[in-house]
Structures are given as structure tokens and as C-alpha cells.
C-alpha positions in Angstrom: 19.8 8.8 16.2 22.5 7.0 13.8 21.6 6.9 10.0 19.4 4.2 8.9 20.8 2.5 6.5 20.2 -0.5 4.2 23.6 -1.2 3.2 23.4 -5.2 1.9 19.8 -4.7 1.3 18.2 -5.3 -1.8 15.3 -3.5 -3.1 12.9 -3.5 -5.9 10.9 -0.1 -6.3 7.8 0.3 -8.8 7.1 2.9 -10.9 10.8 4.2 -10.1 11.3 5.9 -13.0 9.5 9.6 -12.3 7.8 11.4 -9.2 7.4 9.2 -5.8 8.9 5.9 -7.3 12.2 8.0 -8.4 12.2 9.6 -4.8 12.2 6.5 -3.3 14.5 4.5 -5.3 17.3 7.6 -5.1 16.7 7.6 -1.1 17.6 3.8 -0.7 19.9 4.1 -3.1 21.6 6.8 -1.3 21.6 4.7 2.2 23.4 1.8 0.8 20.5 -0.3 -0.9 21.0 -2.3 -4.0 17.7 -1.0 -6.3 16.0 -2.5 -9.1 14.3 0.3 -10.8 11.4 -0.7 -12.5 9.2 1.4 -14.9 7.7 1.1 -18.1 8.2 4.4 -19.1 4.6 4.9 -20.2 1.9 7.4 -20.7 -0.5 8.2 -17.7 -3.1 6.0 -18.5 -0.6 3.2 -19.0 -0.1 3.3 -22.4 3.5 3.1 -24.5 6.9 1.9 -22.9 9.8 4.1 -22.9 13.2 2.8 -21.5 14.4 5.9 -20.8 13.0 6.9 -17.5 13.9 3.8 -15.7 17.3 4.0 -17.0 18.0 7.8 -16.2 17.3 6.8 -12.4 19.8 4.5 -12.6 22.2 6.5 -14.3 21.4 8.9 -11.3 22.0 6.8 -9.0 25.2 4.9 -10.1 27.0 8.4 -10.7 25.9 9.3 -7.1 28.4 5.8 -6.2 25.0 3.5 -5.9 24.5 0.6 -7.3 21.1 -0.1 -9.3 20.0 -1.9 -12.4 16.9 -1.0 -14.5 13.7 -3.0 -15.8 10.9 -2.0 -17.5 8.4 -4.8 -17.2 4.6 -4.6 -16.7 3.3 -5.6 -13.2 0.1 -5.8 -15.2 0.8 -9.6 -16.4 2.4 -12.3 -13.7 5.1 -12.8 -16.4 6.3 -8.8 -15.7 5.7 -9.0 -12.3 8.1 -12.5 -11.9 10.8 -11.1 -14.3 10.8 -7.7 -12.2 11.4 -9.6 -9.3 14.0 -12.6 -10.7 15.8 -9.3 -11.6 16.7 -8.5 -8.8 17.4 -12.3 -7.8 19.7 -12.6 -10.5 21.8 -9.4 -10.2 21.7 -9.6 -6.6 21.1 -12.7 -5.2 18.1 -11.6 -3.0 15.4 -9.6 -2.5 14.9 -7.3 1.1 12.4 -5.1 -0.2 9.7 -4.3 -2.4 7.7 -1.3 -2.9 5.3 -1.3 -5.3 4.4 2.6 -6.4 3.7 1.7 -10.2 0.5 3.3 -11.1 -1.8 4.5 -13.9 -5.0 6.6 -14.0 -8.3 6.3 -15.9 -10.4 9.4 -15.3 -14.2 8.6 -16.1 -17.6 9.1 -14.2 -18.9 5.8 -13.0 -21.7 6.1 -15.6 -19.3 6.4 -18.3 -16.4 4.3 -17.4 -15.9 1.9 -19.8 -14.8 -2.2 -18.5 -11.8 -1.8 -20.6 -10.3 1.0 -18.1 -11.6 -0.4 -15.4 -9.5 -3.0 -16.1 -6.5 -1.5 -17.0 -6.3 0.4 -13.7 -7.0 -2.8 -11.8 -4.6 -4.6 -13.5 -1.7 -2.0 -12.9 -2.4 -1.3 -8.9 -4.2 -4.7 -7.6 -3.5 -7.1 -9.6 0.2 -5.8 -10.0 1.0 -5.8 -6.3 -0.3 -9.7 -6.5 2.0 -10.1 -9.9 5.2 -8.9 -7.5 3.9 -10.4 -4.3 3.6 -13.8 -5.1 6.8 -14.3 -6.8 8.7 -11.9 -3.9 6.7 -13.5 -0.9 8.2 -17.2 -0.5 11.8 -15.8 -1.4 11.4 -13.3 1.7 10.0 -16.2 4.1 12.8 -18.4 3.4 15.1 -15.6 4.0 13.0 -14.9 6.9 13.3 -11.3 6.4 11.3 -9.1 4.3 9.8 -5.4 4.2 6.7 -5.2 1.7 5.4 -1.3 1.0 2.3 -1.3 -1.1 0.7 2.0 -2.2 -3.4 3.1 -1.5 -4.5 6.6 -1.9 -7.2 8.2 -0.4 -9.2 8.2 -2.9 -8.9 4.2 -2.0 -10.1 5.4 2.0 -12.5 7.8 1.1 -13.2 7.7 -2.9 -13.2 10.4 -5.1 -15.0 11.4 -8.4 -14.2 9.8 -11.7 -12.0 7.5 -10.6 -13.8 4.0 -9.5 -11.1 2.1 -11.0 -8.8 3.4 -8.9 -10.6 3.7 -5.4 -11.6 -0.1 -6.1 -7.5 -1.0 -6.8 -6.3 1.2 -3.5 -8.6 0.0 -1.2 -8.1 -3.7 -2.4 -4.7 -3.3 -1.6 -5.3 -2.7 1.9 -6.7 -6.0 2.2 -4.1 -7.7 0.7 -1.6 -5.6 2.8 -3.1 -7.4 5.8 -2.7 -10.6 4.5 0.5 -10.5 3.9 1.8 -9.0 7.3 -0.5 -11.7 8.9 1.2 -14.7 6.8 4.8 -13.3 7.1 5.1 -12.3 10.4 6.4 -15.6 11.6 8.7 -15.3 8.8 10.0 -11.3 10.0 8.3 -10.3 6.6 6.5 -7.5 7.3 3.8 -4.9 5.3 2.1 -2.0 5.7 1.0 0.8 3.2 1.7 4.1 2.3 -1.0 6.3 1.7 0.9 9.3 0.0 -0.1 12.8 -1.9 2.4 14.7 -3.3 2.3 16.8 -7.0 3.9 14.9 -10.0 2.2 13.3 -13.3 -1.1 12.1 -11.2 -2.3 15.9 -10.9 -2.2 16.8 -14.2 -5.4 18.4 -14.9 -6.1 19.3 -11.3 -5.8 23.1 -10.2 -2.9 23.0 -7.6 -2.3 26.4 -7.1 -3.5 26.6 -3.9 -1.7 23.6 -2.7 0.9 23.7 -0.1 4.4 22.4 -0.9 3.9 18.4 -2.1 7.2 17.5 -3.3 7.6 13.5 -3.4 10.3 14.3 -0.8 8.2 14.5 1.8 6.9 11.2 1.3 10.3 9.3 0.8 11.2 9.1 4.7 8.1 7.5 5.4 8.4 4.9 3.0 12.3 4.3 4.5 10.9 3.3 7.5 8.8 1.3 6.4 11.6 -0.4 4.5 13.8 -0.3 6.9 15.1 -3.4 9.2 14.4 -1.2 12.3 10.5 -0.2 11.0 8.2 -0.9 14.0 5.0 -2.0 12.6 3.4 -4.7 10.1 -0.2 -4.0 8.9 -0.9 -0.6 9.2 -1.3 2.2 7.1 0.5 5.5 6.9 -0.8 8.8 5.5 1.7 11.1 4.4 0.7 14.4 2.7 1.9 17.9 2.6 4.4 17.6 5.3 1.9 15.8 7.5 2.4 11.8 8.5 -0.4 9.9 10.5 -1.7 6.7 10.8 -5.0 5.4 9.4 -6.7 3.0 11.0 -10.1 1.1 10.5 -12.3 1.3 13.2 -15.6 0.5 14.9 -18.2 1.5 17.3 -19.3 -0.5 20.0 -22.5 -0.9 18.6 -25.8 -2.3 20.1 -26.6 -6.2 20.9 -29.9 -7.3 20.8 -31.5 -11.3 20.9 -33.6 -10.0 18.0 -34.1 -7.4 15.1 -36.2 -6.0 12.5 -35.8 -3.3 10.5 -37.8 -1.3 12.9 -35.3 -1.8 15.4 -32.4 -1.2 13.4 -34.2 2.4 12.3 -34.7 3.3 16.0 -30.8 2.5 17.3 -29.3 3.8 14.3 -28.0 6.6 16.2 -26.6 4.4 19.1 -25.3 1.8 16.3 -23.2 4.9 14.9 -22.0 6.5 18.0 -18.1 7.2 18.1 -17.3 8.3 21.2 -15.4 4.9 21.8 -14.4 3.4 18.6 -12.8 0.2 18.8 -9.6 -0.5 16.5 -8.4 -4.5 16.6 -4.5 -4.3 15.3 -4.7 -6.5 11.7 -1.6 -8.4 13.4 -1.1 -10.4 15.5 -5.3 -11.5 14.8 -7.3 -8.6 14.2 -10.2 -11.0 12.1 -10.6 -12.7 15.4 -10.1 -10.4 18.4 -13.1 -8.7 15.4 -15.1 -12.1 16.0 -14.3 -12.5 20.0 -15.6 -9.2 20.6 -18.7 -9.5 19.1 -18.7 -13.0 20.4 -18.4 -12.1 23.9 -20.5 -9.2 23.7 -23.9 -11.6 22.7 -22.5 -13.7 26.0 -22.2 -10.7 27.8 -26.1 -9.7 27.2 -27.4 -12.9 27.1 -26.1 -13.3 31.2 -27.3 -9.9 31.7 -30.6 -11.0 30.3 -30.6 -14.2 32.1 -29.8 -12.5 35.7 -32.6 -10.3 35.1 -34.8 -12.7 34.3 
């Protein structure tokens, strides 16, 4: 296969200034993209700002021949979030791509987490990827071209301890994900998510020494693709952790119809309610909410004949 490339493109990358932000922003930079590198330079919990980080990327990158500029504007506030993307419009003239990696972490049990850090993590990974969506979204329509990348974890797909601020934010950006491949695919904007584990500043505190290798570079290429004119899907959601990529998908069971229920009933076909055996996955694009509906739609129909003939 030829090199992929994004030569022309223009790219803004989040939280480019360290681990899988940097590893992203020096792989499009090294396939031709333009790249606004965007970081605060903060502490882990999103405290502080600190130029430097951002700006080392790009010094990276322009001695490697690239071409990037820097920012260090909070996605936490809509003001950061449009001046990180008019950036890009106004050294570049456009924007191609946007992946938003910018993160922070609050650790606290949910007994003890305080509002203020719930907050501040919401602020940073939901609300940010809204901050950068909004301005970047119309701009990419009436281009009609656009790849979005926004970032879940699995602690947003499966949760994890001490850390309900930041399972909320991750799986809230799968939601939005979906809306915004459903609203830009008749635009060619398209979105998915990366779902990525790898060691940098995140697992500090964590025992890794039994961990395979986890370098952000294993991550990167997935997140090309997915910024890439060539990528093949639009609302999905890619896992990609310790050499291993695969696809996440939400799914359902068949389940059980009746004309009737009470908590009796539910109690005796909870089993047949949960059974897996044939899961059913409707694709968010091109109408996953109603092929969703239709199903269950058709399905009442269905039993309702069936109940009729027998009657």
C-alpha cells in the first residue's frame, strides 16, 4: 500500500504537547500535515500553564522540515476552545482535522469526590470536545470535508475506581461522537473515537511493571486512519492497547416481547432478556436510533400477528 499522507491537510491536535497528543501531532506532522499543537502545559490534574511543552513539539517538528504552530489555550472555556481552532484558521486558512486528546485526571472515591473536581474533569474532556466541536464543525461542513477523533477510555466503557469524573466525561463523548458523524456525514465530516492505553503521565501512581510494552506509538497509526481522507468508518469506536486494535461496539440482545408485564414477569425472563448468543449491533450511521426503534417496533407487530393467528 502507498504512504498515507495528509500533505495540504490541516490539523489541530489536543493535549499535543507530551505522551499520546505529542505522538500524534509528530506522525501527521511527519506525513505532510499542517498541526496546531495545542497544550496548556499543565499539571495532571489541570492545574498551571507552561508554554514550553507545546512549543518543544513544535520545535520538533519544524526541525524535522514540518510545519506547525503552537497554542496553549484551555478547551475548558468556549473562548479556548474557539481561539484553538481560529488558530489554525488564521495560520492556515482551514481546518481538515481535529483530535482532541487533552486531558486531566482527578483521582477520588465517589464518596469523597468533591463537585469542584468533578467539574474540572468534565470541563477538560466533555465539555472541551464541545468547546472545539462547535467552533470546528460548521467550518468542516462548508468545506465538506472533515475528520473528527475524540478520545474515551475504558474506564468511560467499563468504569473504573476513583475516577467518576472521568468515566462520566469518556463515555459522554461517545454520545457526542455519534452525533456528530450522524450530522456531518452528508457533509463528508466524519467521527469516530479512539479508545487508547498506553504509559505516559496518566499512570503515574499505578504499578506498571507488569505491563507489556504501551508506548503512545502504538496508538498513533490508529488515530492516522482515523484522520486520514482514505479512513473507512464514521461513528465507531476503536480500542487500541498494548499492540492490540479492535473495535467496540454497543450491542443488544434480542430480548423478550410480551403484551404485558409486571415485575413478576420481568424476574422470571431475566435470563432470556440477557441472553447473548445473538446480540444485535445497529451501525450509529447511517440511523442506528431508528433501525434501534424499527426493531423493537416490528418485533411488538411481529408478536401481536403471531398472537392474533393463534387466536
Amino acid at each position: 500500500m502507498a504512504e498515507l499522507r495528509f500533505d495540504n491537510r490541516v490539523a489541530v491536535v489536543t493535549g499535543a504537547g507530551r505522551g499520546l497528543g505529542r505522538e500524534y501531532a509528530l506522525l501527521l506532522a511527519s506525513r505532510g500535515a499542517r498541526v496546531v499543537v495545542n497544550d496548556t502545559g499543565g499539571a495532571l490534574t489541570g492545574s498551571g500553564t507552561d508554554e514550553g511543552p507545546a512549543r518543544q513539539v513544535v520545535a520538533e517538528i519544524t526541525a524535522a522540515g514540518g510545519d506547525a504552530v503552537a497554542s496553549v489555550d484551555s478547551v475548558a472555556t468556549p473562548e479556548g476552545g474557539q481561539a484553538i481552532i481560529q488558530a489554525a484558521l488564521e495560520n492556515y486558512g482551514r481546518i481538515d482535522i481535529l483530535v482532541h486528546n487533552a486531558g486531566n485526571v482527578r483521582r477520588a472515591s465517589l464518596k469523597e469526590m468533591s463537585y469542584q473536581d468533578f467539574d474540572a474533569v468534565i470541563d477538560v474532556h466533555l465539555r472541551g470536545a464541545f468547546h472545539l466541536v462547535r467552533p470546528a464543525f460548521p467550518v468542516m461542513c462548508a468545506a465538506h470535508y472533515g475528520r473528527v477523533v475524540l478520545t474515551s477510555s475504558i474506564g468511560g466503557l467499563y468504569g473504573n475506581h476513583a475516577v467518576a469524573n472521568y468515566a462520566a466525561a469518556k463515555a459522554g463523548l461517545i454520545g457526542l461522537s455519534n452525533v456528530v458523524a450522524l450530522e456531518g456525514a452528508a457533509d463528508g465530516v466524519l467521527c469516530n473515537v479512539i479508545v487508547p492505553s498506553a504509559v505516559t503521565r496518566m499512570a503515574e501512581g499505578l504499578d506498571i511493571s507488569a505491563y507489556p510494552p504501551m508506548g503512545a506509538q502504538l496508538v498513533a497509526p490508529v488515530v492516522g486512519l482515523l484522520a486520514h481522507e482514505t479512513c473507512p468508518v464514521t461513528g465507531e469506536m476503536l480500542i487500541a492497547i498494548a499492540g492490540r486494535v479492535a473495535k467496540a461496539v454497543v450491542a443488544e440482545t434480542p430480548g423478550v416481547h410480551r403484551p404485558s408485564w409486571s415485575i413478576e414477569d420481568v424476574a422470571e425472563q431475566i435470563d432470556a432478556i440477557r441472553y447473548l448468543a445473538a446480540p444485535l449491533v445497529f451501525p450509529v450511521v447511517p440511523d442506528g436510533h431508528t433501525d434501534h426503534i424499527r426493531y423493537s417496533f416490528d418485533t411488538a407487530a411481529r408478536a401481536t400477528r403471531e398472537g392474533a393467528s393463534h387466536g
